[in-house]
C-alpha positions as YAML, in Angstrom:
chain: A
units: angstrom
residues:
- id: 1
  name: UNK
  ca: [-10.33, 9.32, 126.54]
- id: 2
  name: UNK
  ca: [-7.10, 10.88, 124.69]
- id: 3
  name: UNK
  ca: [-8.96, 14.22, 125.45]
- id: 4
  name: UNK
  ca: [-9.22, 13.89, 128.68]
- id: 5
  name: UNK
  ca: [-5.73, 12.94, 129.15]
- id: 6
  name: UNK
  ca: [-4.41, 15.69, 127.11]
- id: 7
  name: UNK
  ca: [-6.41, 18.07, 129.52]
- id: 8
  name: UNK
  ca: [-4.78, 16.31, 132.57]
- id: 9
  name: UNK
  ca: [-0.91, 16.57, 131.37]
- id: 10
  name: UNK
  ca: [-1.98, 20.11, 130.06]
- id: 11
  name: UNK
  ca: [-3.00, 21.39, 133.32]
- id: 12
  name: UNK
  ca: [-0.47, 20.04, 135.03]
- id: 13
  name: UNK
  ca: [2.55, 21.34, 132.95]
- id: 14
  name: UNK
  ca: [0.39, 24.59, 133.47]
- id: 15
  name: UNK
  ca: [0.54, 24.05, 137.34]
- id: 16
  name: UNK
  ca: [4.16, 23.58, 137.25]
- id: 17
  name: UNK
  ca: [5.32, 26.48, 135.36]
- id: 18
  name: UNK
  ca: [2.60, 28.55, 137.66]
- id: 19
  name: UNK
  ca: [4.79, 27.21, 140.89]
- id: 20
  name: UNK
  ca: [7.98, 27.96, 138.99]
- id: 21
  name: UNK
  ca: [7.08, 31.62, 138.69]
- id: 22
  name: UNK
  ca: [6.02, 31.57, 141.68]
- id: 23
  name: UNK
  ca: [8.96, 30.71, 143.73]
- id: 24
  name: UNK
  ca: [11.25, 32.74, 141.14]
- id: 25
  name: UNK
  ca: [9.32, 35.38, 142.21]
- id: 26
  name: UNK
  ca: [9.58, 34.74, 145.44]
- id: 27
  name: UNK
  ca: [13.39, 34.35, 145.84]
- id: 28
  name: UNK
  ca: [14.08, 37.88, 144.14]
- id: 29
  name: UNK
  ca: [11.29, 39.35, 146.66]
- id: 30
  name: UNK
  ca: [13.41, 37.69, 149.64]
- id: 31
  name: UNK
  ca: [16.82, 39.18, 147.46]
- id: 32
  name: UNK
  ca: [15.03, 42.59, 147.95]
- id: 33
  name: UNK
  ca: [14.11, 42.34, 151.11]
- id: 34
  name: UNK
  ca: [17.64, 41.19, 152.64]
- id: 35
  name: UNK
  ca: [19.25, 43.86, 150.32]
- id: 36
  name: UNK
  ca: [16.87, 46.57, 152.36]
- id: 37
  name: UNK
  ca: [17.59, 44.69, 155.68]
- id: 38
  name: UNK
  ca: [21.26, 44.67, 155.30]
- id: 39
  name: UNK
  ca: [20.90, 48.25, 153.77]
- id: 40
  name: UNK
  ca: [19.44, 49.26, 157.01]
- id: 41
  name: UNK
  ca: [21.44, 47.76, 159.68]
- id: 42
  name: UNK
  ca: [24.43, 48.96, 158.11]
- id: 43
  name: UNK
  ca: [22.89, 52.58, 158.32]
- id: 44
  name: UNK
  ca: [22.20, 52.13, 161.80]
- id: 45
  name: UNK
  ca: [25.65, 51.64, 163.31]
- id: 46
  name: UNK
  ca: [27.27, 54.38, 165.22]
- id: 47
  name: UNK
  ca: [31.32, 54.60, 165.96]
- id: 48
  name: UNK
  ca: [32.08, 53.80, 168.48]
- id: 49
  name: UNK
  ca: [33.77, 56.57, 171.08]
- id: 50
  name: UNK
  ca: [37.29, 56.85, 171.24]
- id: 51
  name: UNK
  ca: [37.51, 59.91, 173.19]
- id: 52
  name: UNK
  ca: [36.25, 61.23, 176.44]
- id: 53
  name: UNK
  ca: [35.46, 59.15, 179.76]
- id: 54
  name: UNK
  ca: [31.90, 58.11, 178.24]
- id: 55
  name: UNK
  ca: [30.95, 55.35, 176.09]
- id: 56
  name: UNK
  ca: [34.18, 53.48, 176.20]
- id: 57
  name: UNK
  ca: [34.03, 51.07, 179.02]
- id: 58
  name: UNK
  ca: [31.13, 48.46, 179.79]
- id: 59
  name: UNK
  ca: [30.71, 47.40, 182.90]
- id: 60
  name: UNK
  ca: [29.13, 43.87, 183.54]
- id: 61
  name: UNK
  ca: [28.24, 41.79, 186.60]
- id: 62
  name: UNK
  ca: [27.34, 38.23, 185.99]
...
C-alpha cells in the first residue's frame, strides 16, 4: 500500500512541474509574440501629411 501511494504523490508532483513548464513556456511564447505584434504595428505607421491640400482633412457625415 506505501507503494502505491508513493506512485500517486510521485506522479502528481510530476504532473505539476509538467504544467509549470508548461505555462512558463507559454507566457514567454505570448512575450514573443506581443514583442513581434507591437514590433509590427509600430513599423506600419505612416506620418501623417503636413503639406499639400491632400491627406490633411477628414471629412465625416454622421
Amino acid at each position: 500500500m506505501d507503494v502505491a501511494l508513493a506512485q500517486t504523490i510521485l506522479s502528481s508532483r510530476t504532473a505539476a512541474a509538467y504544467q509549470d513548464a508548461q505555462v512558463s513556456i507559454l507566457k514567454k511564447t505570448m512575450d514573443t509574440q506581443q514583442a513581434a505584434a507591437s514590433r509590427l504595428i509600430e513599423s506600419m505607421t505612416l506620418p501623417l501629411a503636413t503639406d499639400g491640400n491632400l491627406g490633411r482633412n477628414v471629412n465625416t457625415y454622421a
